[in-house]
MMTF fields as JSON, N, C-alpha, C and O atoms, coordinates in Angstrom:
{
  "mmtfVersion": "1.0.0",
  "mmtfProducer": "UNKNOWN",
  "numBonds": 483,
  "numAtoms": 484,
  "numGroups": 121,
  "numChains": 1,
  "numModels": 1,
  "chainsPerModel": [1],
  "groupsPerChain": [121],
  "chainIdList": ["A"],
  "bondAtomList": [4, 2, 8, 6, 12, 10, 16, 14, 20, 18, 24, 22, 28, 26, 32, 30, 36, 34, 40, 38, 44, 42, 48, 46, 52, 50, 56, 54, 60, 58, 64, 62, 68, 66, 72, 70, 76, 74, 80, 78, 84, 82, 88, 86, 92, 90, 96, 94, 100, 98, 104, 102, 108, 106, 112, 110, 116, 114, 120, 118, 124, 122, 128, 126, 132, 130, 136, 134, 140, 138, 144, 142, 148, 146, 152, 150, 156, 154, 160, 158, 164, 162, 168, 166, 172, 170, 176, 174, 180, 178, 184, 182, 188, 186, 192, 190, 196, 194, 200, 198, 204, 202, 208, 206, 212, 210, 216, 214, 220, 218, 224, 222, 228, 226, 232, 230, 236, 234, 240, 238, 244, 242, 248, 246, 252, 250, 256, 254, 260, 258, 264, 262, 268, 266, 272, 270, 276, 274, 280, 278, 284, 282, 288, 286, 292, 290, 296, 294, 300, 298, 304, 302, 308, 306, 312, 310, 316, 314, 320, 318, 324, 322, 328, 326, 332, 330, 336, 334, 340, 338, 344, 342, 348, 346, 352, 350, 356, 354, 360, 358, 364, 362, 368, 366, 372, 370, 376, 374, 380, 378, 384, 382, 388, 386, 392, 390, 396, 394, 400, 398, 404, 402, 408, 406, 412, 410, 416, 414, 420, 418, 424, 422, 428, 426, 432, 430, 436, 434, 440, 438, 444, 442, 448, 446, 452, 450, 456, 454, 460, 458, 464, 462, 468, 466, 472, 470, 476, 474, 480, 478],
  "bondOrderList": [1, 1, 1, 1, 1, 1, 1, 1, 1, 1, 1, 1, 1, 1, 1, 1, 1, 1, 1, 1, 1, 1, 1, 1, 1, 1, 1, 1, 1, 1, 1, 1, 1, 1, 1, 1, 1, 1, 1, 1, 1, 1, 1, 1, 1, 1, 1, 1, 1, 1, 1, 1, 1, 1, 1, 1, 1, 1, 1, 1, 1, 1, 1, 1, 1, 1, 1, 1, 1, 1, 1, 1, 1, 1, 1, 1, 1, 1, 1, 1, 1, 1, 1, 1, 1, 1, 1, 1, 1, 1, 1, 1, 1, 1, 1, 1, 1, 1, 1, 1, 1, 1, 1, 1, 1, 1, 1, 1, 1, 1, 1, 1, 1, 1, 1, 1, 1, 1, 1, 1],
  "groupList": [{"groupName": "UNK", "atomNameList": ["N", "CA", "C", "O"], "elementList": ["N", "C", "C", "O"], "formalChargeList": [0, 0, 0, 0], "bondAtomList": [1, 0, 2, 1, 3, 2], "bondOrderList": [1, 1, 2], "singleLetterCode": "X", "chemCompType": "L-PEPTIDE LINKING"}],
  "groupTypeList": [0, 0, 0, 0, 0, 0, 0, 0, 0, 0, 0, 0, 0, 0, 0, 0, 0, 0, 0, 0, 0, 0, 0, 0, 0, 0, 0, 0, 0, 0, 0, 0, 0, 0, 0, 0, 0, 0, 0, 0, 0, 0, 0, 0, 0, 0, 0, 0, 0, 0, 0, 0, 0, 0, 0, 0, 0, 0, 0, 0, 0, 0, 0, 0, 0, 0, 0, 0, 0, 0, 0, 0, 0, 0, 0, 0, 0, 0, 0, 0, 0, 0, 0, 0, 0, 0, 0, 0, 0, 0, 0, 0, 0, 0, 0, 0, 0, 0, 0, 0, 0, 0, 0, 0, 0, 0, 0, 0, 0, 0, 0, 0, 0, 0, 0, 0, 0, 0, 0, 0, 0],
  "groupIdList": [1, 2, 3, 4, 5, 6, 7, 8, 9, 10, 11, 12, 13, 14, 15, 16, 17, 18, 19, 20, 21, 22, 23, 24, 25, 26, 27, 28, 29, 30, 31, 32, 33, 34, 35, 36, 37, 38, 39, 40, 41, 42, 43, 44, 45, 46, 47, 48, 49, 50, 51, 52, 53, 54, 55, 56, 57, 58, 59, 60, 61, 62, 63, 64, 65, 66, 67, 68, 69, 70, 71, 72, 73, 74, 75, 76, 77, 78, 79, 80, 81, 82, 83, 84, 85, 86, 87, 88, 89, 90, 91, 92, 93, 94, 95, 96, 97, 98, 99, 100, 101, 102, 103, 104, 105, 106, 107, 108, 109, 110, 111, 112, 113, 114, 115, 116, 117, 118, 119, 120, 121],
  "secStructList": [7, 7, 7, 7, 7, 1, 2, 2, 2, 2, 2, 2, 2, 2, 2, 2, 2, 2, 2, 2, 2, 2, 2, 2, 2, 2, 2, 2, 2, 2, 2, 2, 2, 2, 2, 2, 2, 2, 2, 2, 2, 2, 2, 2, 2, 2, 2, 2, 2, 2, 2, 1, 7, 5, 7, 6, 6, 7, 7, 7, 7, 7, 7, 7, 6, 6, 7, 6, 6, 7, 7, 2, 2, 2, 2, 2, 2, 2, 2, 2, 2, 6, 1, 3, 3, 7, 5, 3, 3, 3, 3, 3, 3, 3, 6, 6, 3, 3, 3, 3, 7, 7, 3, 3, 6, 6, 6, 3, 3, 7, 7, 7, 7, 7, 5, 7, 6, 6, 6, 6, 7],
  "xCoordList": [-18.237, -17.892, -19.164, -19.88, -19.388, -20.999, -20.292, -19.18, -21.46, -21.485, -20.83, -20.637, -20.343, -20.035, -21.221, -22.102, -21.418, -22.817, -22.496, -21.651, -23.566, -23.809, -22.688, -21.605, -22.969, -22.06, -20.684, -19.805, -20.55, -18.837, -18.741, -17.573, -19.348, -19.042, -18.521, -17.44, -19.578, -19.775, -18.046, -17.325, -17.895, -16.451, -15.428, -14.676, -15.566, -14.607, -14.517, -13.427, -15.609, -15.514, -15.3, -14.913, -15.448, -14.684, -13.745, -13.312, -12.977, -11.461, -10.482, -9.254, -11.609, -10.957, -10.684, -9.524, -11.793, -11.888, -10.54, -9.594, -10.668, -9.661, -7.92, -7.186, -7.654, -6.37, -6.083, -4.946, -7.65, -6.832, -6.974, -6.285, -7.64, -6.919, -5.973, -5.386, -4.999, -3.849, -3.169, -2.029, -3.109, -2.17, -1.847, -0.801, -3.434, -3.208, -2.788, -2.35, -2.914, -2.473, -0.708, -0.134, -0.044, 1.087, 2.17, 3.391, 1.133, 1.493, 1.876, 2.934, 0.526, 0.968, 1.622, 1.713, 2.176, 3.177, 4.374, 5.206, 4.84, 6.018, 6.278, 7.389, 5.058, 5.302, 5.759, 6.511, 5.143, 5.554, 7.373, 8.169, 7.622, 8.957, 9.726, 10.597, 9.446, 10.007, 10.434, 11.381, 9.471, 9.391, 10.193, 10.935, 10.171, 10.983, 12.74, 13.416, 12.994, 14.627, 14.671, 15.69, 13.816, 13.87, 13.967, 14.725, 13.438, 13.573, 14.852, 15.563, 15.048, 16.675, 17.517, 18.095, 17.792, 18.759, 18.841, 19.876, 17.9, 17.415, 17.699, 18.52, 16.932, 16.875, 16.882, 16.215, 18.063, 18.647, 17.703, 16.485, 18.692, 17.756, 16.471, 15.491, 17.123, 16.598, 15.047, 13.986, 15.131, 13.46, 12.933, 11.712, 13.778, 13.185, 12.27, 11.29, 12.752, 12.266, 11.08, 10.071, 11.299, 10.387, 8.562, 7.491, 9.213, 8.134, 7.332, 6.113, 8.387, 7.66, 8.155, 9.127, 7.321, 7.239, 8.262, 8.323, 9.167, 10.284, 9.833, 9.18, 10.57, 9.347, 10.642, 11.791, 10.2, 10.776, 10.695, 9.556, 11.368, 11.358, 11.523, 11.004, 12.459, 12.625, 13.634, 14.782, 12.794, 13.55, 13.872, 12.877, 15.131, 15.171, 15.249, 16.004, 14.212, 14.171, 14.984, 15.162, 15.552, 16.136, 15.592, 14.47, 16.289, 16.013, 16.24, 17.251, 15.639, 16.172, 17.525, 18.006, 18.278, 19.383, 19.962, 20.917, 19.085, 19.156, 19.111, 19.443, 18.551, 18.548, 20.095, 20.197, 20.873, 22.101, 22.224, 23.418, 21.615, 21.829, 21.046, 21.039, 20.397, 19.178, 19.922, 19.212, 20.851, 21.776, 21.267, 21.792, 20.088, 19.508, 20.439, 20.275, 21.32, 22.511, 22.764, 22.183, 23.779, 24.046, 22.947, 22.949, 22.011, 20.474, 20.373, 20.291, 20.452, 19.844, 21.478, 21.503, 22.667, 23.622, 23.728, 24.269, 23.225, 23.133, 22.461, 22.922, 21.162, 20.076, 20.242, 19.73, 21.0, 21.379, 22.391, 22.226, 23.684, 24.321, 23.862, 24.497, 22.909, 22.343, 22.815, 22.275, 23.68, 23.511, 22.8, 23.452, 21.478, 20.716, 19.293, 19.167, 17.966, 17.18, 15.814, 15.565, 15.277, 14.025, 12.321, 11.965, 11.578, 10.641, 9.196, 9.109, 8.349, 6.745, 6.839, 7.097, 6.538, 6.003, 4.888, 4.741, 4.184, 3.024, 2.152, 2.296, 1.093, 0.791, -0.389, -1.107, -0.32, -1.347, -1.384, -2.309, -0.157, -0.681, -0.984, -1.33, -0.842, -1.853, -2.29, -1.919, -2.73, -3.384, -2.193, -1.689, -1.71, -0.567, 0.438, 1.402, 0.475, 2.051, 2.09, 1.099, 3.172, 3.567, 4.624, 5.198, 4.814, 6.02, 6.925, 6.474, 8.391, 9.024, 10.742, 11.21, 10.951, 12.116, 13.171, 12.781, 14.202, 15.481, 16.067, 16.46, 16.688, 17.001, 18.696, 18.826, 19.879, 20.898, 21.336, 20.899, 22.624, 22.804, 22.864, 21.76, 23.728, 23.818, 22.503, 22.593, 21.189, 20.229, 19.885, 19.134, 20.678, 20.171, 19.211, 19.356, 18.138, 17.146, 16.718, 16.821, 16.131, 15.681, 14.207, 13.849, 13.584, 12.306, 12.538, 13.457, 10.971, 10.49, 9.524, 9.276, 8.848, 8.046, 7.672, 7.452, 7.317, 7.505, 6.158, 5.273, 6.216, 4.555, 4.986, 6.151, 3.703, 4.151, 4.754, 4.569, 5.352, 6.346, 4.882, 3.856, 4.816, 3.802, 2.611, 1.598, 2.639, 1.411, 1.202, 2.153, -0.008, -0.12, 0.024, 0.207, -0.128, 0.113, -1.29, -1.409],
  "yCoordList": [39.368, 38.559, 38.287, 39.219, 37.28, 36.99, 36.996, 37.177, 36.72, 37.178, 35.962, 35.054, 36.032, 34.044, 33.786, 34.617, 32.574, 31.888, 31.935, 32.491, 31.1, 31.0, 30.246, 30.691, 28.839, 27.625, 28.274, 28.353, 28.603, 29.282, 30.405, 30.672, 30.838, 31.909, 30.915, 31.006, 30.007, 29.067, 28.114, 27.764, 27.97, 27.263, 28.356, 28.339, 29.437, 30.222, 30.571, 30.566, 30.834, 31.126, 29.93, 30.245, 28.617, 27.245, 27.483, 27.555, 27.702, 27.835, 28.986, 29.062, 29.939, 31.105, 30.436, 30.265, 29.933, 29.611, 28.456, 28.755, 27.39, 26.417, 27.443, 27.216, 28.117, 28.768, 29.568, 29.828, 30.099, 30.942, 30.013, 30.481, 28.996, 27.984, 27.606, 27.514, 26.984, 26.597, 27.525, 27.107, 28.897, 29.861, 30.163, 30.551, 29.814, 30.085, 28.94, 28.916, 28.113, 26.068, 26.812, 26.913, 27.311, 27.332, 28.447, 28.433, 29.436, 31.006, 30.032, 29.999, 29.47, 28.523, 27.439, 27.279, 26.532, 25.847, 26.675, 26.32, 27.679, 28.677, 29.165, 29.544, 29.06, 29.522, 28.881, 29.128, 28.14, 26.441, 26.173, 25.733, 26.274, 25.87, 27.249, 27.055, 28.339, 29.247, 29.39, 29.941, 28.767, 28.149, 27.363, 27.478, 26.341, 25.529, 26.071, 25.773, 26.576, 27.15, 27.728, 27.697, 28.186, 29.733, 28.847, 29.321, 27.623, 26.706, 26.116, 26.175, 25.203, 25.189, 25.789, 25.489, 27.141, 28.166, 28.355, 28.504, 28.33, 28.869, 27.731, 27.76, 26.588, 25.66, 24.327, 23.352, 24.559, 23.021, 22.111, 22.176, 21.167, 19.958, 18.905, 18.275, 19.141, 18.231, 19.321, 18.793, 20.477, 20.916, 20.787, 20.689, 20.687, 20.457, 19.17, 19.143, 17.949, 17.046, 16.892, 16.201, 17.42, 17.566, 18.228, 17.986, 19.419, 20.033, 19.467, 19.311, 19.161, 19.082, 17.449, 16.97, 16.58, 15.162, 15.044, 15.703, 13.844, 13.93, 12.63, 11.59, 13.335, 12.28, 10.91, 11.103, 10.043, 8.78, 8.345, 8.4, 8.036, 7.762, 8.902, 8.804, 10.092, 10.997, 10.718, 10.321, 11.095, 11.189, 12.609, 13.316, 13.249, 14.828, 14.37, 13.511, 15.2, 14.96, 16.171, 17.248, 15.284, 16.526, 17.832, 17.995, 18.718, 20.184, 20.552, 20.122, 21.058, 21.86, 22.163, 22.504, 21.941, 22.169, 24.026, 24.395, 24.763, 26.123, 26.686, 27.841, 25.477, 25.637, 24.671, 23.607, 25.647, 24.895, 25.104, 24.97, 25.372, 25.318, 24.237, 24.045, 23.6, 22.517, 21.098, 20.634, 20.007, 19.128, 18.075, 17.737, 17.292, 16.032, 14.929, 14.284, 14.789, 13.807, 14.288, 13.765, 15.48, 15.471, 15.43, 14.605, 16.649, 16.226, 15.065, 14.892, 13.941, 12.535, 11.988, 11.359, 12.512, 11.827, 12.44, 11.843, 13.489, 14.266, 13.383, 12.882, 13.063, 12.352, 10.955, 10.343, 10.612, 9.15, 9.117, 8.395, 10.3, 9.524, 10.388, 9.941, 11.443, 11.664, 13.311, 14.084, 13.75, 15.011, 16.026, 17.06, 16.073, 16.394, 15.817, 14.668, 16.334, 15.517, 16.107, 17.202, 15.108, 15.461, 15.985, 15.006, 16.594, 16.581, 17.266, 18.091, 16.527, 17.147, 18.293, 18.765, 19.196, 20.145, 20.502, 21.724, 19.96, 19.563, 18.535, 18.379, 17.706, 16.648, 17.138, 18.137, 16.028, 16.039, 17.44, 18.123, 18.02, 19.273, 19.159, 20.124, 17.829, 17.698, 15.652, 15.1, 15.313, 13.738, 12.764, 12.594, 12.104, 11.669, 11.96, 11.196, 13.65, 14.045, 14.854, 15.517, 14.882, 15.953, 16.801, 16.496, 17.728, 18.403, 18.421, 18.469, 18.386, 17.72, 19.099, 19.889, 18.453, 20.285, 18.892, 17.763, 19.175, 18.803, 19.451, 20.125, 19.661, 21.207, 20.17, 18.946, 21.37, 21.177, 21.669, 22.783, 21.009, 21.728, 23.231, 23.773, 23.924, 25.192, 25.913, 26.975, 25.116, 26.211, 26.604, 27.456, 25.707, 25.767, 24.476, 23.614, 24.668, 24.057, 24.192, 25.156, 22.695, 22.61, 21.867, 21.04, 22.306, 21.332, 21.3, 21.668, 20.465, 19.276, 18.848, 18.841, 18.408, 17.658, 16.459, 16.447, 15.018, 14.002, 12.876, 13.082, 12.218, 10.999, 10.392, 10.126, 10.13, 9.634, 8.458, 7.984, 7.845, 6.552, 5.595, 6.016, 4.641, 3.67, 4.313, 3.62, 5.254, 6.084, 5.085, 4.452, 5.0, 4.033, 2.469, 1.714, 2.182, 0.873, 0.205, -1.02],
  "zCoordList": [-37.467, -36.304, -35.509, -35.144, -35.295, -34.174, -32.772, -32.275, -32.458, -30.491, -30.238, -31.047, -28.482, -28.365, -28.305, -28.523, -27.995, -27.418, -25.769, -25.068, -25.554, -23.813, -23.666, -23.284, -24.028, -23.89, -24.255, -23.396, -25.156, -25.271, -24.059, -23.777, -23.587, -22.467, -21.117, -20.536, -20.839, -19.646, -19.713, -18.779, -20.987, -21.105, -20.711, -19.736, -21.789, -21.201, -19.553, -18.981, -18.945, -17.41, -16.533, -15.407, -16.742, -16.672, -16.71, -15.56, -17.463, -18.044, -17.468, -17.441, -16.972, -15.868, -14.819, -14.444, -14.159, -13.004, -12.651, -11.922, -13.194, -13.51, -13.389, -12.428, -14.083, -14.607, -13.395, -13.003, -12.586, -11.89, -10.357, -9.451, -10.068, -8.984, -9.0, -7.922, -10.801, -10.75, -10.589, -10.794, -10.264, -9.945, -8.75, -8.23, -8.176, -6.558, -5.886, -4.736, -6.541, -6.001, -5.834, -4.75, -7.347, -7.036, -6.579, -6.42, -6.44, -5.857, -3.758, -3.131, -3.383, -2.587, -2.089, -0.872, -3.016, -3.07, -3.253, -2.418, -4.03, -4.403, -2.494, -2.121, -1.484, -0.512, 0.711, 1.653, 0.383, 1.262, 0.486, 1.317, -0.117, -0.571, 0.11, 0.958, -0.208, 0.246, 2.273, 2.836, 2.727, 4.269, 4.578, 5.554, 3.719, 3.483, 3.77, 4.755, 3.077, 2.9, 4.084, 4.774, 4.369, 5.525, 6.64, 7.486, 6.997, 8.039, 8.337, 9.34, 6.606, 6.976, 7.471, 8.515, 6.484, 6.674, 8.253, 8.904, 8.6, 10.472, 11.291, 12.208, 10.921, 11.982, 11.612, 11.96, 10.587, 10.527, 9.795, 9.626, 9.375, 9.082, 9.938, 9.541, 11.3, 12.426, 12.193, 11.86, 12.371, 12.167, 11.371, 11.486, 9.644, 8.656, 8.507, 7.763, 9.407, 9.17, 10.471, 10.331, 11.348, 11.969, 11.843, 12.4, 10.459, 10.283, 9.12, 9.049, 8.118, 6.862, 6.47, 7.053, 5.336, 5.315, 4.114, 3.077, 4.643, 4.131, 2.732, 2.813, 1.464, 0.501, 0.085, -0.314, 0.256, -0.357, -1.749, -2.212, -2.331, -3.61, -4.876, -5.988, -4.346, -4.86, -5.792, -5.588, -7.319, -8.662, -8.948, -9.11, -9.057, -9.888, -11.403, -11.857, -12.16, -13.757, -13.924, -13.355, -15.336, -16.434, -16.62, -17.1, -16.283, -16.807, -18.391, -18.947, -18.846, -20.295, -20.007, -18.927, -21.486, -21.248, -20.919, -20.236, -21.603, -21.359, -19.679, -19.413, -18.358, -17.27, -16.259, -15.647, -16.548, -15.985, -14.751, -14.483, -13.809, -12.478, -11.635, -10.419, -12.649, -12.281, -12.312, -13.203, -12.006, -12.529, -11.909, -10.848, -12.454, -11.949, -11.489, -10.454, -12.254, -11.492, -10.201, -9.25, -9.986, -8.801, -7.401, -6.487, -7.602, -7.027, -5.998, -4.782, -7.863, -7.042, -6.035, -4.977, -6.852, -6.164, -4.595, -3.664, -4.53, -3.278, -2.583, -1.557, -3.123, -2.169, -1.761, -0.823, -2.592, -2.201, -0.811, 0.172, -1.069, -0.726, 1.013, 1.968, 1.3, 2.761, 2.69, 3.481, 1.872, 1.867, 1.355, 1.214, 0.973, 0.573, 1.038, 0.615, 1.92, 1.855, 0.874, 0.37, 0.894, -0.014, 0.439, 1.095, 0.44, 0.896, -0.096, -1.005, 0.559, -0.282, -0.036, 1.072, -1.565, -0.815, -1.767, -1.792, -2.435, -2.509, -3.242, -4.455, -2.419, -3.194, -4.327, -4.282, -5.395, -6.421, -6.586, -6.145, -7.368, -8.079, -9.462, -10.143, -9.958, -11.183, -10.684, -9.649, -11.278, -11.073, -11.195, -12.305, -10.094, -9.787, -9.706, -9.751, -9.506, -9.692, -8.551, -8.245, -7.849, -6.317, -6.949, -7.994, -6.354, -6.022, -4.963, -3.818, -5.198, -4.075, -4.479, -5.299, -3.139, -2.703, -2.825, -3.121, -2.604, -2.07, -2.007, -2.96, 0.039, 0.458, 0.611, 0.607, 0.744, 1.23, 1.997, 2.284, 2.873, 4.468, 3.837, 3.904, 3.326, 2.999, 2.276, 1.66, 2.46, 1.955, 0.596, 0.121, 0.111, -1.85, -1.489, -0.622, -2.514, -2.697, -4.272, -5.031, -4.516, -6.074, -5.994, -5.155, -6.918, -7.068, -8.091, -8.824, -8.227, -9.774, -9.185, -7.979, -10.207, -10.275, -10.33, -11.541, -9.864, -10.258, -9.948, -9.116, -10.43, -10.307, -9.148, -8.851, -8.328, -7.068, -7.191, -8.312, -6.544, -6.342, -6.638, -6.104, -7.269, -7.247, -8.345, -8.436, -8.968, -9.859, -11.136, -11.594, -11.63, -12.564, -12.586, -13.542, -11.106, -10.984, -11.269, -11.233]
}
């Protein structure tokens, strides 16, 4: 077996570095969502929207089917029809894509992921 080289070391510690920002990007977003609920549950929707930016153009994508508590239809039918609202809760966590909550009066909340409204234009 040979040694790595430099350049293979320098990638690999690239590749640390990288892996362990995307952990802390979403160890922090996991916390902001978690605020999120805790706001509702507490103080209503009227603060929710007060505090945090309510996102427009919110799509819920399909879950694996093995995740049945995740039901993109209802979600979006929630959001349409005002019982459910939607909000950032974080932008560009990869290159055109946010993460977005949709909390309900009772405090269940779902995310996903989705490309911003207008991405790739």
């Amino acid at each position: 077996m040979r040694p790595f080289r430099r350049a293979e070391i320098r990638a690999l510690r690239k590749d640390l570095v990288a892996l362990q920002a995307s952990s802390e990007a979403t160890a922090a977003s996991s916390r902001k969502t978690a605020a999120m609920i805790e706001t509702a549950t507490e103080g209503g929707r009227a603060m929710l929207t007060e505090t945090y930016k309510i996102y427009e153009g919110a799509q819920p994508l399909n879950a694996p089917s093995w995740f049945p508590c995740f039901d993109a239809g209802k979600i979006g039918d929630a959001l349409e029809s005002g019982e459910a609202v939607a909000f950032l809760s974080q932008a560009n966590i990869a290159p055109d894509v946010d993460r977005v909550v949709a909390i309900f009066p009772d405090g269940r909340a779902f995310a996903w992921q989705q490309f911003h409204p207008g991405a790739g234009e």
